[in-house]
TIKE-473770 format. One record per residue (C-alpha): residue in three letters; x, y, z. Coordinates in Angstrom, 1 decimal. Layout:
# residues N
ATOM     r        u        v        w
ATOM   ALA        X        Y        Z
...
***
This chain:
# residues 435
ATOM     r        u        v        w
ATOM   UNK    -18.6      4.0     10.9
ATOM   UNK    -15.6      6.0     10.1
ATOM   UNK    -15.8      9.9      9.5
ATOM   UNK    -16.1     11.0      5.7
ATOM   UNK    -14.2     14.0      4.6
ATOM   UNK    -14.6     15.5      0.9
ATOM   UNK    -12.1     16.5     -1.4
ATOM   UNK    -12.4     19.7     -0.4
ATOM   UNK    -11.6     19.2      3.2
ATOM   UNK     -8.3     17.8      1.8
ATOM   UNK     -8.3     21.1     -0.1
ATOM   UNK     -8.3     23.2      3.4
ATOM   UNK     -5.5     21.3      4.7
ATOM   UNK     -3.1     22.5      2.0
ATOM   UNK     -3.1     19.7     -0.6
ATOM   UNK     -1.0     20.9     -3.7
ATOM   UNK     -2.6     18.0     -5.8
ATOM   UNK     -6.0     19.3     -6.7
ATOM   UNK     -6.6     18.6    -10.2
ATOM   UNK     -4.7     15.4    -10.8
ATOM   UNK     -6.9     13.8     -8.3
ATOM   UNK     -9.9     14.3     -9.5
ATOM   UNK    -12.4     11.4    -10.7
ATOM   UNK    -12.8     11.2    -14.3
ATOM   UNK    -15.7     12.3    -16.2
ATOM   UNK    -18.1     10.0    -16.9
ATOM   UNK    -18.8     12.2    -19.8
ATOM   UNK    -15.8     11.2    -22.0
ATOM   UNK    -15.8      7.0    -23.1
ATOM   UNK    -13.1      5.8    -21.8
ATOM   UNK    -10.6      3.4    -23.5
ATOM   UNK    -10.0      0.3    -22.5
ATOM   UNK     -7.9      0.2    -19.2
ATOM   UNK     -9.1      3.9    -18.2
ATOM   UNK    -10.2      4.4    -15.4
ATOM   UNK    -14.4      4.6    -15.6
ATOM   UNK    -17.0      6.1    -13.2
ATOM   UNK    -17.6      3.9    -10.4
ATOM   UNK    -19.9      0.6    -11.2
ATOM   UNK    -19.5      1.4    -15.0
ATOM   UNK    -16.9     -0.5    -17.8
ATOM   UNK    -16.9      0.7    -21.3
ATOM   UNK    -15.0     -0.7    -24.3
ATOM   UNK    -15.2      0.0    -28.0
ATOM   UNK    -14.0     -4.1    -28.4
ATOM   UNK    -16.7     -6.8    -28.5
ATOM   UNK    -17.8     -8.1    -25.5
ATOM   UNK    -16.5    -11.6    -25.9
ATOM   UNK    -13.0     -9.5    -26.6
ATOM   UNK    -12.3     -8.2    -23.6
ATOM   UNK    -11.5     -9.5    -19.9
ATOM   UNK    -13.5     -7.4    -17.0
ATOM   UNK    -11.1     -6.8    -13.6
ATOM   UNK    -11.9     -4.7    -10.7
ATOM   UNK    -10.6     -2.2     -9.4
ATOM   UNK    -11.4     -1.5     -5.6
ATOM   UNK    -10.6      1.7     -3.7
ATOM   UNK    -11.5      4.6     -1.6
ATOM   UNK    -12.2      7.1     -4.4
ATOM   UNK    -13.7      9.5     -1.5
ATOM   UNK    -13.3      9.7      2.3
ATOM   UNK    -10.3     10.1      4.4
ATOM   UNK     -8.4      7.6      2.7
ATOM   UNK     -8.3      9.1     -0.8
ATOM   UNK     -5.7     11.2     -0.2
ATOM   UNK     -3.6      8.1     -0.8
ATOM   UNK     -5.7      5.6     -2.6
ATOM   UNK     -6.8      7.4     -6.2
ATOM   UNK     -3.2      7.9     -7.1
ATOM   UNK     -3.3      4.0     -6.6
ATOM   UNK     -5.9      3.7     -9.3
ATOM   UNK     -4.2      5.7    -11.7
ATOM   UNK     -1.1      3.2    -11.4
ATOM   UNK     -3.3      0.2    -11.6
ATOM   UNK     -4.8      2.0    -15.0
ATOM   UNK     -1.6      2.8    -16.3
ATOM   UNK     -0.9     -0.8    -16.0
ATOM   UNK     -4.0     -1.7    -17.8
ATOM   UNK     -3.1      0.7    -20.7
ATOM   UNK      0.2     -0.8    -20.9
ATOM   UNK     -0.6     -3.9    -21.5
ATOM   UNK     -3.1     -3.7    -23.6
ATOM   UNK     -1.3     -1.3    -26.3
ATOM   UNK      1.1     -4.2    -26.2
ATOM   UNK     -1.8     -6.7    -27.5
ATOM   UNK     -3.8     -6.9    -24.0
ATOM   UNK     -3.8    -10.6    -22.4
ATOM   UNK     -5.1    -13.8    -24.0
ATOM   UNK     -5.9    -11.4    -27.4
ATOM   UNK     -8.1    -10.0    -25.2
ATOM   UNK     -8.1     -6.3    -24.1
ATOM   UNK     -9.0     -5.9    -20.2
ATOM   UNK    -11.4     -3.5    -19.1
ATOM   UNK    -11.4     -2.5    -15.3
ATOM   UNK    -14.8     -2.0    -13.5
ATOM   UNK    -14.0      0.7    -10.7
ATOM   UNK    -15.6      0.9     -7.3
ATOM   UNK    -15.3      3.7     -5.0
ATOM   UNK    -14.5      1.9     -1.3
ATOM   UNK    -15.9      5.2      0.4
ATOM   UNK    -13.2      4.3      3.1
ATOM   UNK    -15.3      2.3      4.9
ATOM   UNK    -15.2     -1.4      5.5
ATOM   UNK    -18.9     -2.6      5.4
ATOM   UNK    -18.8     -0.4      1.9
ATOM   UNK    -15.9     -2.3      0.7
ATOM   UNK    -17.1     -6.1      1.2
ATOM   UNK    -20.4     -5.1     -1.1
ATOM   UNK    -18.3     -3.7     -3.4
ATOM   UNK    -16.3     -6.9     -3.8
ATOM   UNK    -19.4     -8.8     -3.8
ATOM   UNK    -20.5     -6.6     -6.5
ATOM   UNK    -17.7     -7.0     -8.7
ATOM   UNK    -17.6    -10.6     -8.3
ATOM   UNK    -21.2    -11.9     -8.5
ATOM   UNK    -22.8     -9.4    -10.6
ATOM   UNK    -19.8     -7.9    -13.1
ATOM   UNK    -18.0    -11.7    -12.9
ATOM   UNK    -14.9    -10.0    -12.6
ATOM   UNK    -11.8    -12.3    -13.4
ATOM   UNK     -9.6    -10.7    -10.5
ATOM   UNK     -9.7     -7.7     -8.2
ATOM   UNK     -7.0     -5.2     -7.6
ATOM   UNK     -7.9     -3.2     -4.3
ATOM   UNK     -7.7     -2.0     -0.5
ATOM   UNK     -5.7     -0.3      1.3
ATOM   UNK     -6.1      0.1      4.5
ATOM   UNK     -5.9     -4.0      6.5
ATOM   UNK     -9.4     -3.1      7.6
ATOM   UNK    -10.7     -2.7      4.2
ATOM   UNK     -8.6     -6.3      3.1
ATOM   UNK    -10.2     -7.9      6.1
ATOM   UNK    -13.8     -6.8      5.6
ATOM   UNK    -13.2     -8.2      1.9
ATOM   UNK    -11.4    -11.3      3.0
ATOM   UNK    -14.7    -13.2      3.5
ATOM   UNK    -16.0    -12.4      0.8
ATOM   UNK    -12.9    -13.9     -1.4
ATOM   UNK    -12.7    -16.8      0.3
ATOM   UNK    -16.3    -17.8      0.8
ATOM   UNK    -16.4    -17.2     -3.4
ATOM   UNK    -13.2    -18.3     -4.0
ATOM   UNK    -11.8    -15.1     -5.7
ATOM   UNK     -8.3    -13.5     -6.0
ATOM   UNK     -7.9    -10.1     -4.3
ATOM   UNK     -4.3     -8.4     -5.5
ATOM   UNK     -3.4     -6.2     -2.1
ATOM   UNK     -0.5     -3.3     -3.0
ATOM   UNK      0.1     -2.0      0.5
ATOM   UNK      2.7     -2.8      3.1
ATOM   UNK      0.9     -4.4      6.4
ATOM   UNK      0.8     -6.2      9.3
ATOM   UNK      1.6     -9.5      8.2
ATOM   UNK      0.2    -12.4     10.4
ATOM   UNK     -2.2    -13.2      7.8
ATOM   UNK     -2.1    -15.9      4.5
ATOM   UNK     -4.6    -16.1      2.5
ATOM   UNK     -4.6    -18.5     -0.3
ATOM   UNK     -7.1    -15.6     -2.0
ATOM   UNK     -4.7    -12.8     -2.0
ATOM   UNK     -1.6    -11.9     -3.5
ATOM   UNK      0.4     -9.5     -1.4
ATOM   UNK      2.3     -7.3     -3.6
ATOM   UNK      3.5     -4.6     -0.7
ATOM   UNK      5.6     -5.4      2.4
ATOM   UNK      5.6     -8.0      4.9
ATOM   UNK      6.7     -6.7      8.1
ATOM   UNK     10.2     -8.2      8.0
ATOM   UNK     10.5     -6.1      4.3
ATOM   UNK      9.3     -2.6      6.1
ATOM   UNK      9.0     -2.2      9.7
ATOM   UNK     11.6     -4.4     11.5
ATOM   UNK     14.4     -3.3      8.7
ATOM   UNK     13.4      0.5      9.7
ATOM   UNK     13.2     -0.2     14.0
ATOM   UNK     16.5     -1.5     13.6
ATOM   UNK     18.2      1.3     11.6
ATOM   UNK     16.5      3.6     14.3
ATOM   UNK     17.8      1.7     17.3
ATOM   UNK     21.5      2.0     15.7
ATOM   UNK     21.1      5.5     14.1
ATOM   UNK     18.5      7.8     16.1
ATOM   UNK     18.0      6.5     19.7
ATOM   UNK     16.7      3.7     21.8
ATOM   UNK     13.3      5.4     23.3
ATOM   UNK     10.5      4.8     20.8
ATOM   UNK      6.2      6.4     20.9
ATOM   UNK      4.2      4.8     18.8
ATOM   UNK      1.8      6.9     17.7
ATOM   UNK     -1.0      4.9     14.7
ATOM   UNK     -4.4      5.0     12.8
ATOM   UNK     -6.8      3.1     15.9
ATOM   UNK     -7.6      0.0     13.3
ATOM   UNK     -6.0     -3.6     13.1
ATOM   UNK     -2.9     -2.3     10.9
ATOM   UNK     -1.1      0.3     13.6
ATOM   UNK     -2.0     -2.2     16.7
ATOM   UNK     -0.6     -5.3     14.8
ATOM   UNK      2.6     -3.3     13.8
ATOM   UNK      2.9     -1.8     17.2
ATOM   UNK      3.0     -5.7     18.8
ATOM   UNK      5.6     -6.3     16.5
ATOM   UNK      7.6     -3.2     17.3
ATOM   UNK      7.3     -4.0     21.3
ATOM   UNK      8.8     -7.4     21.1
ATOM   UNK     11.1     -6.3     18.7
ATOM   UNK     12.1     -3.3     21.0
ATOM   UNK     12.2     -6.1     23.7
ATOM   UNK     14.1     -8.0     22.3
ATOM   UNK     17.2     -5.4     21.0
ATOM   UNK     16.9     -3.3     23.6
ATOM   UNK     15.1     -0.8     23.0
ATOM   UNK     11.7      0.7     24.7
ATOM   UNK      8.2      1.9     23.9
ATOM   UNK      7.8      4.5     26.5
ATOM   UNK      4.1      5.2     25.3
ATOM   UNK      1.6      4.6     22.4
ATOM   UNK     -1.8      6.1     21.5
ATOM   UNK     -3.9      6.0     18.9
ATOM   UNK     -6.5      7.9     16.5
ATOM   UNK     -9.7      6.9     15.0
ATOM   UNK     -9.3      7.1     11.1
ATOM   UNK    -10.8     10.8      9.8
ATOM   UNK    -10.3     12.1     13.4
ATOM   UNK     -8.0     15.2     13.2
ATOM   UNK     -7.7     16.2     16.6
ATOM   UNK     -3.9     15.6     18.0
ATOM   UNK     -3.0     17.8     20.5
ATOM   UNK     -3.6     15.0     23.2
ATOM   UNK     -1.1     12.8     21.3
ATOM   UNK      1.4     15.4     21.2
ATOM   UNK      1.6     16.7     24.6
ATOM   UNK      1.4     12.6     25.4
ATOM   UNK      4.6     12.6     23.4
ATOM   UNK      6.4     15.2     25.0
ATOM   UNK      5.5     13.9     28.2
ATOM   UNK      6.9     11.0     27.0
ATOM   UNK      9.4     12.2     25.7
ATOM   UNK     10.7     15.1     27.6
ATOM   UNK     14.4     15.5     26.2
ATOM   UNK     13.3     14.1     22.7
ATOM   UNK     13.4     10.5     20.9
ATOM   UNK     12.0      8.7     18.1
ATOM   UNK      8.5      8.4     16.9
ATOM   UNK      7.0      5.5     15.0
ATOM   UNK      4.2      6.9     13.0
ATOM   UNK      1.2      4.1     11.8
ATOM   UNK     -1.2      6.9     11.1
ATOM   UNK     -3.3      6.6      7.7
ATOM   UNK     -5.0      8.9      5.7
ATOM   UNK     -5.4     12.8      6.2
ATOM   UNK     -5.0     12.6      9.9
ATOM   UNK     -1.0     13.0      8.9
ATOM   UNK     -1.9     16.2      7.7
ATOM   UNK     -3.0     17.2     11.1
ATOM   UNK      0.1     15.5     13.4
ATOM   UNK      2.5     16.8     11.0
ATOM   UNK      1.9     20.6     11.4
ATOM   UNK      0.8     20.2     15.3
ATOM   UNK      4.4     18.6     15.3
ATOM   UNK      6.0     22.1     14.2
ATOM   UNK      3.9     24.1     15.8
ATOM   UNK      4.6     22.4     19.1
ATOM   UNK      8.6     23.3     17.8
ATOM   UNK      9.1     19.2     17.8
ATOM   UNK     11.4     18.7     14.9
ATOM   UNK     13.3     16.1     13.3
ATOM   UNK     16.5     17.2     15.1
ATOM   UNK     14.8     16.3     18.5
ATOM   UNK     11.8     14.4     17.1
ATOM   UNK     12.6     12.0     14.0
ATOM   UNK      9.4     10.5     13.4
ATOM   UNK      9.5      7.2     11.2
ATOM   UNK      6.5      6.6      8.8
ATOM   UNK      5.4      3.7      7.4
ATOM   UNK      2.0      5.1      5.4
ATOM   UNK      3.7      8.4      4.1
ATOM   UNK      5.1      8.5      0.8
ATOM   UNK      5.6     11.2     -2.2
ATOM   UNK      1.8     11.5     -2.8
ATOM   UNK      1.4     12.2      1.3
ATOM   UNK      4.1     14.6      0.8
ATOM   UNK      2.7     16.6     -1.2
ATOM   UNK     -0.7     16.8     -0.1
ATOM   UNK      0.7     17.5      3.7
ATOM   UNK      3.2     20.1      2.9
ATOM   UNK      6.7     19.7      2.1
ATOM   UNK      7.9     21.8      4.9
ATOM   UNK      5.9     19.8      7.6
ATOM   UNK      7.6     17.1      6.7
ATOM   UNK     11.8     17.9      5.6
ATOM   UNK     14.1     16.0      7.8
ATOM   UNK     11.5     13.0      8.7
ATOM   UNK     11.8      9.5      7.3
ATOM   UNK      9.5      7.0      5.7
ATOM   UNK     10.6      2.7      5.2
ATOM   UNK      9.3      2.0      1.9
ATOM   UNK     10.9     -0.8     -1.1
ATOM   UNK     10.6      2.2     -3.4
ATOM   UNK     10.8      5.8     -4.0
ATOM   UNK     11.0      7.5     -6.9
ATOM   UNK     14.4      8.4     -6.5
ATOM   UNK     15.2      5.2     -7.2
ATOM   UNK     18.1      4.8    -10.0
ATOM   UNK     17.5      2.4    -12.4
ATOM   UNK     16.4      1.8    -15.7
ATOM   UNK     12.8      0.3    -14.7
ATOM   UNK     12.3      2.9    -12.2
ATOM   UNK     12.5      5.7    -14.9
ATOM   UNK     10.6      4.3    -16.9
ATOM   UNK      7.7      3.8    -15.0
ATOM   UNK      8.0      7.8    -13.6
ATOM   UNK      8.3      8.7    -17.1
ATOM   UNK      5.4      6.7    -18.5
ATOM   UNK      3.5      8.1    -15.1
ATOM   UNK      4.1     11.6    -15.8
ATOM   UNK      3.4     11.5    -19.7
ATOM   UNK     -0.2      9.8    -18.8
ATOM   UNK     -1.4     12.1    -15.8
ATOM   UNK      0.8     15.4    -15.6
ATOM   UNK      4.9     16.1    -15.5
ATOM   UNK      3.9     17.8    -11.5
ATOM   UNK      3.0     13.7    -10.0
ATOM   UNK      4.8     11.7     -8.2
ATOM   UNK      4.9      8.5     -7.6
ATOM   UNK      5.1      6.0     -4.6
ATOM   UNK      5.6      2.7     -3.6
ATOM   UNK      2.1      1.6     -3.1
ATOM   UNK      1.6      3.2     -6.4
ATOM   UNK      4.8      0.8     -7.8
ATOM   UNK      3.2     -2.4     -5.8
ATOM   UNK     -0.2     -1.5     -7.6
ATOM   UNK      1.7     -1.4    -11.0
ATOM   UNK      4.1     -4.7    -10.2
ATOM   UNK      0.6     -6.6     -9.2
ATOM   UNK     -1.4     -5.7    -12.4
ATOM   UNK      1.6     -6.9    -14.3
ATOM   UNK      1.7    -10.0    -12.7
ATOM   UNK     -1.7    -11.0    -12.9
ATOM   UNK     -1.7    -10.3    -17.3
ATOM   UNK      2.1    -12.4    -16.8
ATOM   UNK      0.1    -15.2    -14.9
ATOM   UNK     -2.9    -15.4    -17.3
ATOM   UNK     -0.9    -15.9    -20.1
ATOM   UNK      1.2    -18.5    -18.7
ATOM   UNK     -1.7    -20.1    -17.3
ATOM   UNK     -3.7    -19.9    -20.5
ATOM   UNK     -6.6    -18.8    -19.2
ATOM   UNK     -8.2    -16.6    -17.1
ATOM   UNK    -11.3    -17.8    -15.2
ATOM   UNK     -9.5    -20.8    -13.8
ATOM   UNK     -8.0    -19.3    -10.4
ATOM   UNK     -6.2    -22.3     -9.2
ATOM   UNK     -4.0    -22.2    -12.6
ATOM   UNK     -3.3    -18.7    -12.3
ATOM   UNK     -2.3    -19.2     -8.9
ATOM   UNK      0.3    -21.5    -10.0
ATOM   UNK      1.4    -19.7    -12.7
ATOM   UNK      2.5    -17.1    -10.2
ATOM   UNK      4.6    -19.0     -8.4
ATOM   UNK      8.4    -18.0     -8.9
ATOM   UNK      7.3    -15.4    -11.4
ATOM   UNK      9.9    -12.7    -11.6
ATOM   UNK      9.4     -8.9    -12.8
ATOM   UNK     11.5     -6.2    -13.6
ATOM   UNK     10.0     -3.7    -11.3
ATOM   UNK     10.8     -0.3    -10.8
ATOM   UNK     12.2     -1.0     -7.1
ATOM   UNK     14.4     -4.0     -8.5
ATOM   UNK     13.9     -7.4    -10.3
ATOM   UNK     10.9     -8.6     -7.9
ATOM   UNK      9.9    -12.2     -7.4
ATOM   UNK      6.4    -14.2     -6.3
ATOM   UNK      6.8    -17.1     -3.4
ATOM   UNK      4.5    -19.5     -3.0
ATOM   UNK      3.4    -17.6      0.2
ATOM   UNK      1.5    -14.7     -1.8
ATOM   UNK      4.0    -12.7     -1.3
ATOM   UNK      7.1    -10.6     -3.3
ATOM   UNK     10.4    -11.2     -2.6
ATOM   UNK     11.5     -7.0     -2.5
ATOM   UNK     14.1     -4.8     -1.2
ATOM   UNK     13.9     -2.9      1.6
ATOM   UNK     14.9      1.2      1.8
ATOM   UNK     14.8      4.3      4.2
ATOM   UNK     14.2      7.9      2.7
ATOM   UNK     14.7     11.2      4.2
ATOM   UNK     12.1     13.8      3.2
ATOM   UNK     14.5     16.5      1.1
ATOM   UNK     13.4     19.9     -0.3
ATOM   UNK     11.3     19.5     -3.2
ATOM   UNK      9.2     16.6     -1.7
ATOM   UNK     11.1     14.3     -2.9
ATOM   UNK     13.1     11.3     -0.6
ATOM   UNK     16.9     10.8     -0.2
ATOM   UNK     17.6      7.3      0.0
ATOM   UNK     19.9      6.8      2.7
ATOM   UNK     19.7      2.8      3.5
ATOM   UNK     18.7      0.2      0.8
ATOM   UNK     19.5     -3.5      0.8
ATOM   UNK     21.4     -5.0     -2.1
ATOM   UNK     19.1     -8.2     -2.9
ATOM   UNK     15.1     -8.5     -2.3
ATOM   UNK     14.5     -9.8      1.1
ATOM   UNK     12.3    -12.7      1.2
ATOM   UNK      8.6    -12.1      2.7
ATOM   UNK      8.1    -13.3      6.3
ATOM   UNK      3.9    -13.3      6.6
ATOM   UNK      3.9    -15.0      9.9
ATOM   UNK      6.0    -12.7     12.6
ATOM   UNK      9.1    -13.9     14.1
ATOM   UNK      9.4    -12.0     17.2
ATOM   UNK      5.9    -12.4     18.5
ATOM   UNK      5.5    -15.6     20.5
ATOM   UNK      2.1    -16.8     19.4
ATOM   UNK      3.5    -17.1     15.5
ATOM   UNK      7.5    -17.5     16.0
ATOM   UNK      8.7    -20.5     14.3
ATOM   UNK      5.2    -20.9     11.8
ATOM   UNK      5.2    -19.8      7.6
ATOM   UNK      3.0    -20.4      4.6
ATOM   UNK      3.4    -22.3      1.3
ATOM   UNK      0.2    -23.2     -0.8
ATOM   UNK      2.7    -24.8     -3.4
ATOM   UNK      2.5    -28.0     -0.9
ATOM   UNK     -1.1    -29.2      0.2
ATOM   UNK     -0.1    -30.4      3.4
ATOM   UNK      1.4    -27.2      4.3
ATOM   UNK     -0.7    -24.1      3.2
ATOM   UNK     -1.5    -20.8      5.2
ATOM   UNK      0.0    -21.7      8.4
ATOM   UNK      2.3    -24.4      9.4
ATOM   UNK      5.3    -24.9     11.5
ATOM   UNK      8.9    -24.8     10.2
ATOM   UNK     11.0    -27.4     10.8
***
């Protein structure tokens, strides 16, 4: 059972964003596609009007600190596309459950939302431990889970839709502009769950194979905030400096970040690469903890294009001109629009299989770049490195011209070189190998 910490706990570790993460009153009715109380769904519209969704995340718990901004893209989504006549003629109502960032928590949740609120889809997780707890219970009810976070890849499932990065979108594009750009001597550093141990195999044979190393690796239970071990680890390690991966989740980046400074380990000497850190994390940790590192992400919100200011506009109007956004906040807005593009094409909603297919080779103009669906669950995206810069805000300094296609199954490990995914073809599906 993971460590809880309260929103004021956040509070003591300098968090400038308070009030905009707050849960909503369940005083106030909400419209359809607000966000409601945990457990509750309210709509003015007739019951046969409407079409119920979930919404699962840890509302509480030290995963919050990234997950409610999450829930406010997925209801901006929601209000979006109901103002514009909802899906079907039907306005959508989302069901909201608070994950408590803890796995056992977050399969009865799901179980919840489908076999007692009949949900037509769920939009949730974050962390791969909460998506695995939930897996199960997808598959064993045949359900669709929509998943906005990057991961660990090596996983298919013909229940989810992957709407964040495969590996080969996130960390391989980001260990090989470190091996060219910052050094060859790597610590990986992570959150001690199935996400940072997965990515860390990857980066190993990665590192093995370009010639690179991985003088040391560690790890921290979620919600722990004790890192001085790691750190004087690292500069064992690392004596004369190097790079750092960083796999850590939740407010334990709080923690590493300003044991970093204090322990005088800078980006200069000490360019630490994160791949769970975005403008929300920013924020919350401290800007000046965190100027000079970098983060891989397919979007930031400095991202220049018409799609991507609108989205930060429409973001800002809803919830306050002092939010950011993020990618997982963007994959959490692309996968709510999908589903509603899906559902119409389909025709229906409560027949999965169809809106399933319906995905397949959908395209949408997201923020990050016109995005597209494969028949492996997961986007076609593009791939980008950002500096932290004063203000909180990241410089883009590498960024592919065209989406890179999604590679679930891992190329550089041996046990799943060679194999992909494609539930368009029967006698392929989750796992097969390429010719």
């Amino acid at each position: 059972m993971n460590k809880k910490f309260g929103r004021r706990e956040f509070l003591l570790f300098g968090s400038t964003i308070a009030g905009s993460l707050l849960l909503k009153s369940c005083a106030t009715a909400p419209t359809p596609g607000a966000s409601t109380s945990p457990g509750a769904s309210t709509s003015n519209a007739p019951a046969g009007d409407v079409i119920k969704v979930g919404i699962l995340h840890s509302l509480t718990g030290t995963m919050a600190i990234s997950e409610k901004s999450v829930v406010d893209a997925e209801n901006l989504a929601i209000e979006e596309i109901n103002k514009a006549g909802g899906v079907l003629g039907k306005q959508i109502v989302a069901i909201t459950e608070d994950g408590q960032s803890d796995w056992p928590t977050f399969a009865e949740k799901a179980k919840k939302l489908i076999l007692q609120d009949k949900v037509a889809t769920v939009f949730g997780c974050w962390t791969s431990a909460s998506r695995k707890a939930v897996l199960p219970v997808f598959e064993s009810n045949k359900h669709l889970l929509w998943y906005p976070v990057q991961y660990e890849g090596q996983e298919c499932s013909n229940n989810v839709f992957y709407t964040g990065a495969a590996p080969n979108q996130q960390i391989e594009p980001s260990v090989d502009w470190l091996l060219e750009k910052k050094g060859k001597e790597f610590f990986l550093v992570g959150s001690d769950y199935v996400f940072p141990r997965t990515a860390n195999t990857i980066i190993k044979a990665q590192l093995d194979a370009k010639g690179g190393k991985a003088v040391g690796e560690d790890y921290i239970p979620l919600g722990v905030n004790e890192v001085k071990p790691v750190i004087a680890k690292i500069k064992a390690a690392l004596p004369k400096g190097g790079v750092i991966y960083n796999t850590l989740n939740g407010d334990t980046n709080v923690a590493f970040f300003k044991e970093m400074q204090a322990s005088g380990m800078g980006p200069d000497k000490y360019p630490v690469m994160s791949v769970s850190i975005a403008e929300e994390e920013v924020q919350a940790i401290g800007v000046e903890y965190l100027k000079g590192h970098f983060a891989a992400w397919n979007y930031f919100q400095t991202v220049d294009n018409p799609s991507s200011k609108k989205f930060v506009a429409a973001f800002k109007a809803k919830f306050g001109e002092k939010r950011v956004v993020n990618d997982p906040m963007e994959a959490a807005y692309i996968m709510v629009h999908m589903w509603a593009a899906a559902v119409k094409k389909a025709g229906k909603f409560d027949d999965l299989d169809a809106v399933k297919k319906a995905a397949y080779g959908a395209t949408f103009d997201a923020p990050e770049g016109t995005v597209t669906m494969n028949t492996n669950h997961h986007l076609s995206k593009f791939v980008r490195i950002g500096e932290v810069v004063e203000g909180g805000l990241f410089k883009i300094i590498y960024e592919t011209k065209e989406a890179v296609k999604p590679l679930p199954w891992n190329q550089y490990v041996a046990e799943t070189k060679g194999f992909s995914c494609d539930y368009s073809d029967p006698a392929k599906g989750g796992k097969f190998k390429a010719a």
